[in-house]
C-alpha positions, 0 to 999 in steps of 0.5 A: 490123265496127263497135265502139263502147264506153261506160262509166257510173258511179253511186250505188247509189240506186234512183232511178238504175235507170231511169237506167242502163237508159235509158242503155244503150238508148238507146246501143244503138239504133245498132244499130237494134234491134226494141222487143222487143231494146230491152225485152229489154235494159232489162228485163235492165239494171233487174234487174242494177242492182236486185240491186246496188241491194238486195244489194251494199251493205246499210245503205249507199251505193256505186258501181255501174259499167256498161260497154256494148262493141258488136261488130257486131250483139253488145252487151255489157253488163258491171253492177259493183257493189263491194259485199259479193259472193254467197256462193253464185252457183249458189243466188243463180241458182235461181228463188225463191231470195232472202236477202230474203224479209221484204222480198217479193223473188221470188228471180227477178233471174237468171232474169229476166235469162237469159230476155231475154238469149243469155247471162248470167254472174255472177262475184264479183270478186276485190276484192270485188263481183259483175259480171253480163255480159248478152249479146244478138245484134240479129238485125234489123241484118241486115235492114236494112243495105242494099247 
């Protein structure tokens, strides 16, 4: 079985969602993912990283951390942010909910995140700040290991 781990660390700025997503790709293409798999993650990744962007750190700057752990063909991807947490996990999760509507948010981050990934858990860690740990088997290294 083969495992590999990489970590990231960066400030909450907008500018650095496209960073992060493309980071994590292009770690996971070791694992030879379809596009699709490649897009799921990225499209996941941007969502997490855009939640701590907007909600973590109001009227302020702070870190966001993300971990990629790889066991076989099971990525991993673990998105901290330090910031204020969530009140209500189980509200934050339903479709349309959001504590922004004045700034035209659709409510749907989790529920984008659950459709492209196997799992998605959200937790407020107990010193403050909320972690999102995405889950995707790649179905196509199977397919093409040879031997």
């Amino acid at each position: 079985m083969k495992s590999n781990q990489m970590e990231i660390k960066f400030k909450s700025y907008s500018e650095n969602e496209s960073f992060a997503r493309s980071v994590v790709a292009a770690f996971c293409v070791q694992l030879n993912p379809t596009l699709e798999e490649l897009g799921d993650i990225k499209t996941a990744v941007s969502e997490a990283v855009t939640n701590c962007v907007v909600h973590a750190y109001p009227n302020s700057i702070g870190d966001i951390s993300i971990k990629v752990l790889i066991w076989d063909n099971l990525v991993t991807i673990i998105v901290t942010d330090f910031g204020i947490g969530i009140d209500d996990i189980e509200k934050a999760k339903e479709p349309f909910y959001t504590t922004r509507p004045s700034e035209e948010r659709s409510g749907m981050g989790f529920t984008v995140m659950e459709g492209f990934m196997d799992s998605v858990d959200v937790k407020n860690n107990t010193k403050g700040g909320v972690s999102v740990k995405l889950t995707k088997k790649i179905k196509s290294l199977k397919e093409t290991k040879v031997g």
